[in-house]
Each structure stands twice: as structure tokens, then as C-alpha cells.
N, C-alpha and C positions, 0 to 999 in steps of 0.2 A: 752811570749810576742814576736811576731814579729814585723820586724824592716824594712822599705820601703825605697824609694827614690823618689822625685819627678822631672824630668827632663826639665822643662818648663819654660817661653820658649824658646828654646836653636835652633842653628841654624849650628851649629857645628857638621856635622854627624860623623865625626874619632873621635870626643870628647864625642860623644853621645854614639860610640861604645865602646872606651875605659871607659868612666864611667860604663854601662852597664854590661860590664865585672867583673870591680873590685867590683863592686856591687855584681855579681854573686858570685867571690870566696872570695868576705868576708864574705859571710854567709849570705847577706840581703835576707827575704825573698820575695821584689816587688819591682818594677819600675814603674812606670807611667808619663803620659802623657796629657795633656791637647789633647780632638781630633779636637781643631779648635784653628785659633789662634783671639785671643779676647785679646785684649791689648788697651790700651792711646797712644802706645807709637808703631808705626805703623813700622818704621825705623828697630826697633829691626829685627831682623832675627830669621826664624821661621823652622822646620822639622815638617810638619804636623803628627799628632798625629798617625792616620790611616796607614799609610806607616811607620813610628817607630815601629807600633805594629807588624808587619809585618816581616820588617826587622830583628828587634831584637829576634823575634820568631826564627827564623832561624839561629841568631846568636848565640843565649844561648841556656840551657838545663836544666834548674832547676829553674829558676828566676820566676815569677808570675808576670805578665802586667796586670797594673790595668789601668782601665780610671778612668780618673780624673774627666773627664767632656763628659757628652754623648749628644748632641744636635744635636738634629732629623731635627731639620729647618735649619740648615746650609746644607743638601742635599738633592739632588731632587733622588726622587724615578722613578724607573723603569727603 
């Protein structure tokens, strides 16, 4: 059995890092991310999804980023 984390929605990027981390060297094997932010509750503070995946690629080395949520109508192509 593998064991995930989900990071959403969070708006705190040195908090997003440091979870991500401890994630990493506790053995979790994923993290994920919502890649849009879709909430009630608009105030909340957000790190879009897309740019986490990103980031955090480059920050860890073993972890697995999962999306959470993939919606193709939140972007315009080309």
C-alpha cells in the first residue's frame, strides 16, 4: 500500500515547501494538488496547482505529483 498527501487549498508556498519535504523523507509516496483553484470560499489563499507541480519537481527527488483535478476549460489553448 502506498500512502499520499493532498495539499489543497493552501497558499503558503515555504509551508508548501516544507510539507513537501517532510512528505518526501517520511517515506510518502505522492503529493498532489488541485490545478485550479475552485472553492465557496474565494478569500482563502491559493498556490495554483500548475506552478506547484513545477516547483516542487525541482524541489524533491523521489516524491510522485499527482493531480488532483485536471480541467481543460479553466485554459485557453495555443
Amino acid at each position: 500500500m502506498e500512502i499520499g498527501a493532498v495539499f489543497s487549498p493552501a497558499g503558503d508556498w515555504p509551508a508548501i515547501v516544507r510539507a513537501a519535504r517532510v512528505a518526501e523523507d517520511g517515506g510518502l509516496a505522492s503529493i498532489g494538488f488541485w490545478d485550479h483553484y475552485h472553492s465557496e470560499r474565494p478569500e482563502w489563499a491559493y498556490v495554483a496547482g500548475w506552478s506547484a507541480y513545477g516547483a516542487l519537481a525541482a524541489l524533491t527527488s523521489r516524491i510522485r505529483l499527482v493531480l488532483m483535478v485536471l480541467c481543460r476549460l479553466n485554459y485557453t489553448l495555443g
